[in-house]
N, C-alpha and C positions, 0 to 999 in steps of 0.2 A: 365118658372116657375120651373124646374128643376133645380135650384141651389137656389129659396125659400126651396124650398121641403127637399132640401138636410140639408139647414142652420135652417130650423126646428127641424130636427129631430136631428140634433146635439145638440142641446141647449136643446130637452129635455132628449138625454144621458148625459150632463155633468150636470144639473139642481140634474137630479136624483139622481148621483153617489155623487154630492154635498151635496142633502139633507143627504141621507148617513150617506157621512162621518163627518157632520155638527154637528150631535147628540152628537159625540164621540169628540170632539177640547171642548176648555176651552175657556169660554169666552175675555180670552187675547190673545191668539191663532186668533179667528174669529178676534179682533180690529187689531194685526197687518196684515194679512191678508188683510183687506180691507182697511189697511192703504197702501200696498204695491199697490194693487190697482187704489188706487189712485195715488202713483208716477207715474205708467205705464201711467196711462190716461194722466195726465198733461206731459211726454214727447210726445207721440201720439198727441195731443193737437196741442203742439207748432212746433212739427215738419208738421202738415198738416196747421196750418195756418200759416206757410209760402211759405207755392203754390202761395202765392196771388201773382200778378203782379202789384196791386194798391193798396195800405192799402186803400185809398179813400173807396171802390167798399165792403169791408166788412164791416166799419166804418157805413157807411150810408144803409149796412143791415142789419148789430145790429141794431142800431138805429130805423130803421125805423119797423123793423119786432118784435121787443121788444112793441113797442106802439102796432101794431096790437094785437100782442099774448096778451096782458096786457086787451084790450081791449074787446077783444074773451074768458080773463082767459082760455088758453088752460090748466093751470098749475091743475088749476080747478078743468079742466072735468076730465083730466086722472086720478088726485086722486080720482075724486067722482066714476069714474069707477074703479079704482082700488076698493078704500070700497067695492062697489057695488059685486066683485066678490069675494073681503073676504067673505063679506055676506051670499053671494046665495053659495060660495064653501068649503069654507074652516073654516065655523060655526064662522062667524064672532057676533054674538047675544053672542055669549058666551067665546068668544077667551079674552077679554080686550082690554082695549085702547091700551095696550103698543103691542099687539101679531099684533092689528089691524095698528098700529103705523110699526112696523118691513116692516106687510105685504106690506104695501102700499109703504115706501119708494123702499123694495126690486124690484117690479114690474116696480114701473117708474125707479130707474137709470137704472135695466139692460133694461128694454125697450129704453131708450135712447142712451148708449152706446154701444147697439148692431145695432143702426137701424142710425146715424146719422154722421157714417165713410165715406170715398169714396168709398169704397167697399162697402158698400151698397148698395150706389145712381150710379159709376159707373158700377160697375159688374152688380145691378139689369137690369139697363134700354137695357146695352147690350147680357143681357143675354134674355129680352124682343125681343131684335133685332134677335134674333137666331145666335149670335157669340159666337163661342167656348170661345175665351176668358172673356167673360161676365161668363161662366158656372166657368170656369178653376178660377176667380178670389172670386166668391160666394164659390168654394170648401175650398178656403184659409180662407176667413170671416169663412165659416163653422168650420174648426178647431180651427179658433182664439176662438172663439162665446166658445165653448164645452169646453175649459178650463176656458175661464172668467165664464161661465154659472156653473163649478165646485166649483168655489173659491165663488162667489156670494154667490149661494145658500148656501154653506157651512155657510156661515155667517151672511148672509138676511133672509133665510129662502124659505119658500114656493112661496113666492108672484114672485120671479126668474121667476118661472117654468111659470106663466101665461104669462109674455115676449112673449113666443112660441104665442100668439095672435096678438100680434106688431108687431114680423117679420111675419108671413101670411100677414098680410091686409097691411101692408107698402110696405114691396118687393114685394108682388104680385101688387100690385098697380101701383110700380113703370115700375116692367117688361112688364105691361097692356099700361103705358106708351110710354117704349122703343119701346113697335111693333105697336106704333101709332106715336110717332113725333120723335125720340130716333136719328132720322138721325142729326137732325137738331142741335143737344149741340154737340158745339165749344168746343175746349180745352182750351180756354181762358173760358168760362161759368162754366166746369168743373170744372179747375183751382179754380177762384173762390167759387165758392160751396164749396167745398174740404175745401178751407181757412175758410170759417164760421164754416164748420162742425167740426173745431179743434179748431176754439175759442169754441163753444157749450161744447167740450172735456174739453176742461183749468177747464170752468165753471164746468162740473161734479168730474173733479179732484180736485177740493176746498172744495165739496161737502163730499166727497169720504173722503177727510182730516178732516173732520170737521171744515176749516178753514170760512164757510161760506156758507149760502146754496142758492143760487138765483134760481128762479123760471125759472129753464130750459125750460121747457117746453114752455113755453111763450116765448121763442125766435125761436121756430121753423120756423114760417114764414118767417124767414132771409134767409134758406135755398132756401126759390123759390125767394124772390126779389133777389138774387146776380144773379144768371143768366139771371134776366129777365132784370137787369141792362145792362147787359155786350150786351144783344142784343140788349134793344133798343138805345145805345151807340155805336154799331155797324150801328143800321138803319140809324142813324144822323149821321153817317160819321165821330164820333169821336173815336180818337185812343186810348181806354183805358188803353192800353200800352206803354205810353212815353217814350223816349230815357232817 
């Protein structure tokens, strides 16, 4: 839990320094800004969904975890919970649609883009595990986190700052996980994971453009069928790694 801990308190020194210096930037300033943003995501993106060793094994967890999430509307909840904490924190009754609009978007991308790297998923679970490098890799995420969490907020606003709620209950979730099954994920499972979690990237880089906004959040479930693919594709004796 010592490299949640750490990757929180980053995100809300850069969140802060962001709101900041947020006030003071001109509203073309913040658009390019998080248009830059957005390139970075969409290279990160496409450089981690290519880990995969099967386009199959991601194909068929978009797929399939897209219907789930759609079905679940995750995309939903996390806005209705975002509102939810405009509301109760940040005088959402009296902020606007458009301040309420800012906040909500600001909360869910940086919560997604902070919490759906491989450094999240591998660092958290081995940092679960009590391996140095699970710590040593969440310090990395941590520094990344505190300058995105800078530029974000600069430009989204306040709703950044709540993020700091997504990484606690996800990372610590995750690292709850690594010190209970954390032995058992294959580098091939990893691999995979990794590969969705940068198509999810592509997706918030398009977002980030304004090129188009898909309901990210509803594809989160793809993140547990890839691995869960890759083992029971192991159980059956199939090599999901072809020559």
């Amino acid at each position: 839990m010592g490299g949640t801990l750490l990757n929180a308190i980053t995100v809300a020194i850069g969140t802060t320094i962001g709101l900041f210096i947020g006030q003071r930037l001109s509203a073309k300033i913040q658009e390019s800004v998080i248009t830059g943003l957005g390139f970075v995501t969409l290279f990160v993106g496409f450089s981690n969904a290519g880990e995969t060793g099967n386009v199959i094994i991601p194909l068929l967890s978009i797929v399939i975890g897209v219907i789930v999430g759609e079905l679940l509307d995750l995309d939903g909840l996390l806005e209705r919970f975002a509102g939810w904490l405009q509301t109760r924190f940040a005088g959402g009754d009296s902020a606007g649609q458009d301040s309420r609009a800012r906040f909500i978007t600001g909360f869910v991308t940086a919560s997604l883009v902070f919490c759906i790297g491989p450094l999240t998923f591998v660092g958290s679970i081995q940092d679960g595990m009590g391996l140095p490098i699970g710590f040593q890799q969440l310090a990395i995420k941590s520094v990344l986190d505190m300058f995105a969490g800078m530029a974000f907020a600069a430009s989204l606003g306040i709703g950044v700052s709540f993020s700091i709620l997504t990484v606690l209950v996800l990372q610590g979730g995750l690292a709850l996980l690594g010190s209970l099954i954390g032995e058992v994920m294959t580098t091939p499972m990893i691999n995979e994971m990794t590969a969705v979690g940068g198509l999810m990237l592509i997706g918030l880089g398009l977002t980030l453009l304004d090129i188009k906004r898909p309901r990210m959040a509803n594809f989160l479930p793809a993140l547990v069928i890839a691995p869960l693919m890759v083992a029971l594709a192991t159980a059956l004796g199939i090599n999901v790694y072809p020559l």
